[in-house]
LUMZALO-328664 format. One record per atom (N, C-alpha, C, O): y, x, z. Coordinates in steps of 0.1 Angstrom, whole numbers, plus 2048, in hexadecimal, padded with zeros to 3 digits. Each point is the difference from the previous one (the first is absolute). Layout:
! LUMZALO-328664
YXZ...
END
This chain:
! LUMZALO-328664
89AD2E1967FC80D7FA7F18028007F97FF80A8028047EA7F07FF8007F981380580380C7FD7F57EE80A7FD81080B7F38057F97F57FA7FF8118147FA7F48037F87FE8108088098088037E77FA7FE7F980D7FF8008097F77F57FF7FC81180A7FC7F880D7FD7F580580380080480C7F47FE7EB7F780280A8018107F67F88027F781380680D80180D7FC7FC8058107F980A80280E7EC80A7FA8048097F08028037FC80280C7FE7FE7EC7F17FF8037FC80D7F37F48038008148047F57FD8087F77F68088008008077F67F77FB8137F980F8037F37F78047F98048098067F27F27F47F48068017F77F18097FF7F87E87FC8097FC7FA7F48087F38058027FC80C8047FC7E78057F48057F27F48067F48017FC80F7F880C7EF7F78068087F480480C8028027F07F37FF8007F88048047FE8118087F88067F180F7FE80780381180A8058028067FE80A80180A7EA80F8058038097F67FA80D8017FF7ED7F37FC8097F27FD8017FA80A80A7FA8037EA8068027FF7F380F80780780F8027F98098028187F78068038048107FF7FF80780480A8007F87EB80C7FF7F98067F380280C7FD8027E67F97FD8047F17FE8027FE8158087F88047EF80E8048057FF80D80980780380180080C8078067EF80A80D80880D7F67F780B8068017F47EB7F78097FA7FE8078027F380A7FA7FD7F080E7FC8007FF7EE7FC7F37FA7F47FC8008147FF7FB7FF7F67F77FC8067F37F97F97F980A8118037F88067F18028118018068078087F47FC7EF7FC80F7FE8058057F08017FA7F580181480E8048047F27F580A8018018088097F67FA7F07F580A7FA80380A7FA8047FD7F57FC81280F80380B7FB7F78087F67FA8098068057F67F17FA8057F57FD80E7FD8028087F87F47F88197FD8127FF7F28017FB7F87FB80780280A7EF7F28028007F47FE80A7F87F77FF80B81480C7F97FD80A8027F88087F67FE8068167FA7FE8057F38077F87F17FA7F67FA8048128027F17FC7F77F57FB8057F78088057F87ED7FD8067FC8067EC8047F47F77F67F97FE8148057FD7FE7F67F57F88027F37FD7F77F87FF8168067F88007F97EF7F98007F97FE7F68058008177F67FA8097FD7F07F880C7FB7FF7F08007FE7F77F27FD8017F880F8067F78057EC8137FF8027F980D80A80180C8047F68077FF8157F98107FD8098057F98048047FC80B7FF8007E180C7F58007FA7F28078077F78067EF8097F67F57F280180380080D8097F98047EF80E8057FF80480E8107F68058027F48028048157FE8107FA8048047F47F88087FA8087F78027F18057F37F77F67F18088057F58047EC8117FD7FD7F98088037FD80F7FB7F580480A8118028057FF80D80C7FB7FD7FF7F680780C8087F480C7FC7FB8007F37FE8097F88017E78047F98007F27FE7FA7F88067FD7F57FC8008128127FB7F880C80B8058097F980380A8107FF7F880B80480980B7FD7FE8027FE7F480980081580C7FB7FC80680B8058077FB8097FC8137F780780E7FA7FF8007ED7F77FE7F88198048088027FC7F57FE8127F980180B8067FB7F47EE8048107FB80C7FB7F88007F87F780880D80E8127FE7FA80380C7F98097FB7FA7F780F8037FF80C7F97F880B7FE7F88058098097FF7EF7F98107FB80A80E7FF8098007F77F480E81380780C7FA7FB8027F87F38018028118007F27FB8087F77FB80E8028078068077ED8017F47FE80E7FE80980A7FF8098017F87F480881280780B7FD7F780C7FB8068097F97ED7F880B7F780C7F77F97F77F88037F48007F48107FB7F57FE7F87F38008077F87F77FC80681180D7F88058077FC7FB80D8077F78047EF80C8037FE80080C80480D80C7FC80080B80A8077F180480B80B8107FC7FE8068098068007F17F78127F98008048137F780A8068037F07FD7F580380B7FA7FF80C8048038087F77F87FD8147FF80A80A7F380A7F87FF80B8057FA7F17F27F68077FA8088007F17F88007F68128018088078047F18057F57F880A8017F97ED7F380A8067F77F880B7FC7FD8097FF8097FA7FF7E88167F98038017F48037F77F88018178078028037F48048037F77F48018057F57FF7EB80F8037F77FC80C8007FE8077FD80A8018077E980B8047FE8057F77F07FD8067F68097EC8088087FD7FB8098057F78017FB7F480980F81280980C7FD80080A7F980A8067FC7E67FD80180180D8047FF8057F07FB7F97F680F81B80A8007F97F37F78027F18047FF7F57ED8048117F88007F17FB7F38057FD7FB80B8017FF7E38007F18007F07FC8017FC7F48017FA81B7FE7F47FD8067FC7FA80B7F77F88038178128077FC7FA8118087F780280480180C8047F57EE8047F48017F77F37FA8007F48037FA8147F47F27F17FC7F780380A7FB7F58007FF8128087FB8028078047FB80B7F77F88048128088048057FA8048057F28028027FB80C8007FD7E87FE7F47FC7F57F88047FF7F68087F78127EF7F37FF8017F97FA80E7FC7F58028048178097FC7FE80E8067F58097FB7FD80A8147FC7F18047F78047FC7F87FE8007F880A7FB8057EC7FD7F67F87EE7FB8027FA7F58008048198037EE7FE8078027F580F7FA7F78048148118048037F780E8047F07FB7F87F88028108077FA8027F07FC7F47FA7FD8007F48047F680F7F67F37F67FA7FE7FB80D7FF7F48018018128087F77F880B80B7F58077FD7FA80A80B8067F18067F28027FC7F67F98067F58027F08097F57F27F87FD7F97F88097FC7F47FF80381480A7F67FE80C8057FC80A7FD7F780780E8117FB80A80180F80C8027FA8058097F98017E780D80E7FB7FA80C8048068097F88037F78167FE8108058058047FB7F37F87FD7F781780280880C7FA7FD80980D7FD8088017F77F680881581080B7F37F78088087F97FF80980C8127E97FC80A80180B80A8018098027F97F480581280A80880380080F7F87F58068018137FF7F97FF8097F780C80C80180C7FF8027ED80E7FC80780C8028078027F17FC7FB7F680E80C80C8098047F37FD80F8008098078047EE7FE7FA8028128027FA80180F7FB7FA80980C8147F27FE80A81180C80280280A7FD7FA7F480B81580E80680B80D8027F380B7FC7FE7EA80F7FC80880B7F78097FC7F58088077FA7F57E88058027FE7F28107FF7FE8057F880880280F7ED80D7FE7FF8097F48007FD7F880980F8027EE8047FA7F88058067F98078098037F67EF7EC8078047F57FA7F47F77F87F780580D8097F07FD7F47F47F07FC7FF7F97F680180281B7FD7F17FC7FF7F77FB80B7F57FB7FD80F80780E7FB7F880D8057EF7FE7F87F78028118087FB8057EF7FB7F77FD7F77FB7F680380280E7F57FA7FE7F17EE8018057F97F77FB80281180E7F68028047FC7F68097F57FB7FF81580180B7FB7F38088007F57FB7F67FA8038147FF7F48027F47F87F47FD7F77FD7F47FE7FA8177FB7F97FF7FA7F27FA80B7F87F77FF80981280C7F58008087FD7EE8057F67F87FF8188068087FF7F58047FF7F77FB7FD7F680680880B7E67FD7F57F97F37FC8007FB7F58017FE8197FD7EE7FE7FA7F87F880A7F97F67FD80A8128137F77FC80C8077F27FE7F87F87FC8158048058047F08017F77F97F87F67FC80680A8027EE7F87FC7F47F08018057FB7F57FE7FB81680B7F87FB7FF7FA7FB80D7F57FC8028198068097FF7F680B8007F48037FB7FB80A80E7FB7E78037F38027F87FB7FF8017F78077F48097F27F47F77FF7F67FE8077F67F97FD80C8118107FC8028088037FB80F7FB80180A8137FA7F18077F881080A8088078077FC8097F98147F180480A80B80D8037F98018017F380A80181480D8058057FE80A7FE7F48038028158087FA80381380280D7FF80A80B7FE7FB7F58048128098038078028137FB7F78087FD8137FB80480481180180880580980C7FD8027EE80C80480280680D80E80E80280080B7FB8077EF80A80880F8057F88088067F77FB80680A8127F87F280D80081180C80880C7FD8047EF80D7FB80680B80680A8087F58088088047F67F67F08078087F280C7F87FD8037F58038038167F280D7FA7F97FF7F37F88087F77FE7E78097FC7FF7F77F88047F28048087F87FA7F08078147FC7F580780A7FD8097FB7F980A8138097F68097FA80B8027F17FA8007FC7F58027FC81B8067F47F88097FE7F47FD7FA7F580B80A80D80E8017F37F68017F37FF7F67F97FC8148047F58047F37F87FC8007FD8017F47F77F48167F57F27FA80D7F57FC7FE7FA7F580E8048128017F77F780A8007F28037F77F98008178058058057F17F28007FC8048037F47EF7FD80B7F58037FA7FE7F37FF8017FF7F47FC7F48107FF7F07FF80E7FF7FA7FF7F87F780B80C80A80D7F37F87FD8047F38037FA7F67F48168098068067F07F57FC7F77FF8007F47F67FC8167F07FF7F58017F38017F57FD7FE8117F880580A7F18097EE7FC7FF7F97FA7F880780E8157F47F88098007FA80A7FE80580B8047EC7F48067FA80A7F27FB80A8017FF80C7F37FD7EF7F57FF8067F580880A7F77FB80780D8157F880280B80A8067FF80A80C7FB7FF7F080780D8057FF80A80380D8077FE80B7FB8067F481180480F8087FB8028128067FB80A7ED80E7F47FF80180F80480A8087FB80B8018107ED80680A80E8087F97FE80E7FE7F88097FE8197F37F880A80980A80380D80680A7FE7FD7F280D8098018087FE80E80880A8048067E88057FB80280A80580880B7F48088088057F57FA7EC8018057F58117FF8038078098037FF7EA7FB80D7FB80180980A80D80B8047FF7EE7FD80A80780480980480E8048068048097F08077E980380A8058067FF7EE8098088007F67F47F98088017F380E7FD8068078078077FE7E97F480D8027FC8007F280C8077F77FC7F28088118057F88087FB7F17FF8027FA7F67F78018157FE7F37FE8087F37FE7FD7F67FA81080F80C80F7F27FE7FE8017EF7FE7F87F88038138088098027ED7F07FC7F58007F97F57F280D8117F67F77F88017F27FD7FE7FA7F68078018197FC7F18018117FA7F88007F57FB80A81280580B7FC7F87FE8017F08017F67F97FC8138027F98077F47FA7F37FA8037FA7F67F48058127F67F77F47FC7F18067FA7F97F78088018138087F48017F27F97FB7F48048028107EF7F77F07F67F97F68077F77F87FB7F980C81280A7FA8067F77EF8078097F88077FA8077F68147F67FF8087FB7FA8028037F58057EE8107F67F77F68037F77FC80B7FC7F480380081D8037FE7FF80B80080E8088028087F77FD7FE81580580C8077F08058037F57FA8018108167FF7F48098078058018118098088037F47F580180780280F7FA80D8077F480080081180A8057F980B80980B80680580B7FB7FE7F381280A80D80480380280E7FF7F58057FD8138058047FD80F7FF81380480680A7F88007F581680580F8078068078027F480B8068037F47F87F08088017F680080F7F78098047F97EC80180A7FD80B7FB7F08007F87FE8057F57FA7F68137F57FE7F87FB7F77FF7FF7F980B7F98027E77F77F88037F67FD8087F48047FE80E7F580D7F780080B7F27F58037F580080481A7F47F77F27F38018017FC80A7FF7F47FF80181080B8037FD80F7FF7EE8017FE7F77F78048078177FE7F180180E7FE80380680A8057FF7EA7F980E7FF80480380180D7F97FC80981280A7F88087FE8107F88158018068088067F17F97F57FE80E80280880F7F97FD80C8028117EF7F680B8067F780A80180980280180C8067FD7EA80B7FC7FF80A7FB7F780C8027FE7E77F37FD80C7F57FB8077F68057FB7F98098128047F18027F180B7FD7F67FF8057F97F77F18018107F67F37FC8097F47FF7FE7F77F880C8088108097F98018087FA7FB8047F58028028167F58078007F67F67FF7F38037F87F77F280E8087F57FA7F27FF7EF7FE8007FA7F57FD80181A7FC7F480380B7F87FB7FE7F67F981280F80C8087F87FC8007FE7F58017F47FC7FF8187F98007FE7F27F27F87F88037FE7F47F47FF80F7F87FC7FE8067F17FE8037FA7F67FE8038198097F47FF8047F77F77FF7F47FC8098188008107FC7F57FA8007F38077FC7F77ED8098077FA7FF7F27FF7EF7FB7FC7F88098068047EC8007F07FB7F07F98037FD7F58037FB8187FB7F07FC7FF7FC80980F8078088067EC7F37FE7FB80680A7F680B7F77FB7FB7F580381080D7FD8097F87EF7FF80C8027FB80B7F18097F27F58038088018108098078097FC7F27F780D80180E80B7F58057FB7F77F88018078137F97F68068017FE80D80780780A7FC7F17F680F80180780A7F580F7FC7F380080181880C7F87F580A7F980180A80A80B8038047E98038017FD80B80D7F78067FE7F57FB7FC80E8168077FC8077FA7F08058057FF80580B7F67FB7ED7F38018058008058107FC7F98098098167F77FF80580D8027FD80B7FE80580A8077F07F38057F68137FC7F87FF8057F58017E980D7FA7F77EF8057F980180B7FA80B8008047EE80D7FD80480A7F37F68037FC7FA7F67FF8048127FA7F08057FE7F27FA80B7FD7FB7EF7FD8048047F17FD80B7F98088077F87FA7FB80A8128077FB80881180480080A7F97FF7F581880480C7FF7FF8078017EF80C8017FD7EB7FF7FD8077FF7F38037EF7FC80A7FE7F87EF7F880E8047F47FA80D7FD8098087F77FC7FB81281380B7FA80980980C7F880B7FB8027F78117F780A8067FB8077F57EF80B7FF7FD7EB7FC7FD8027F77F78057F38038087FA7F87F58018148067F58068128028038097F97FD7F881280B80C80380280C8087F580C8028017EA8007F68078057F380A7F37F780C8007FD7E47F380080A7F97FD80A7F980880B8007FC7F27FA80F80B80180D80B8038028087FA8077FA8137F180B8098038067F77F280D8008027F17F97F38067FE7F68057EF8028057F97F97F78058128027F07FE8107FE8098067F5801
END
């Protein structure tokens, strides 16, 4: 199983080079880069440069990208909208496109391989035009991802839209078979349950958000700090035909030390093996 960082844990910090060399000791074999303004600017030249060059003198792999969720640098807290696919004037869905699409370039530079992507927000319903609205979405970003090396994994989220059952009626119907699916195992477990995610969608995983939370809120937590059953996750992992990657996502506010954060990361993946 390939042991990847989120470095959502680091959100509230410019991404740097010392929070890679931190990741690559705490036993990450790669990183997924979260696409916050002030974290990563992909809008940045040098940024990208900055990190691309360190990538090509290191053996931490960048294995994925979150996609944007604002536009902005305050994660929306000063008005800005969100990065909304869904949503339904078709202004703030090219818009939307758009900013994704600014995140993917810098797989130019820095060769993650799949992008992880939101379908909407909490709120967003199901109905036809949400089918018709994602299909469209994921055709476009697909199309100007491939040339680029990059995968669209799509994420179970907290809404109607986004349960497993409905990403994969939204892939059989737009028959996107080159789309992949990253089941969010904390999201899973207060939705409709981690057995029945990991039953649900089957090879249809490409790789997991791993965190943990009491089944009520999104917490992010480090594993073994919920109450999920790791045990039973682990098993089913197992039984998957493919080994899917760990991506270990933790929520900014529980970054502590260098130290004890590389031994809570250590024992996080630990707990999966």
């Amino acid at each position: 199983m390939l042991r990847v960082l989120s470095t959502h844990l680091f959100l509230n910090q410019r991404l740097h080079p010392g929070l890679l060399e931190l990741a690559e000791r705490s036993g990450a074999q790669a990183v997924e880069i979260f696409a916050a303004r002030q974290h990563f600017d992909y809008s940045s030249r040098e940024h990208i440069a900055e990190l691309g060059s360190w990538f090509r003198s290191n053996t931490l792999k960048p294995f994925s990208m979150h996609g944007p969720l604002f536009p902005d640098r305050e994660m929306g807290r000063a008005g800005a909208p969100a990065v909304n696919v869904l949503h339904p004037e078709k202004a703030r869905r090219i818009d939307a496109m758009d900013e994704i699409k600014r995140a993917l370039e810098a797989a130019e530079v820095i060769p993650f391989s799949n992008l992880i992507l939101h379908l909407g927000e909490r709120d967003d319903g199901w109905s036809q035009r949400t089918v018709e609205y994602a299909i469209n979405a994921l055709e476009h970003l697909g199309a100007f991802a491939h040339p680029l090396g990059v995968r669209l994994l799509v994420e179970n989220l907290l809404s109607e839209a986004t349960t497993p059952t409905h990403l994969l009626t939204i892939l059989e119907l737009g028959r996107l078979p080159n789309i992949g699916i990253c089941l969010d195992l904390g999201h899973a477990h207060i939705n409709v349950g981690v057995t029945e995610a990991f039953t649900t969608l089957g090879s249809n995983i490409a790789t997991l958000h791993v965190h943990d939370n009491h089944g009520e809120k999104d917490e992010h937590l480090w594993p073994g700090d919920g109450n999920i059953d790791w045990p039973t996750a682990v098993k089913a992992i197992a039984d998957l035909p493919a080994t899917p990657a760990a991506v270990l996502e933790i929520h900014s506010n529980l970054g502590a030390d260098a130290h004890t954060l590389s031994a809570n990361i250590e024992k996080s993946f630990a707990l999966l093996d």
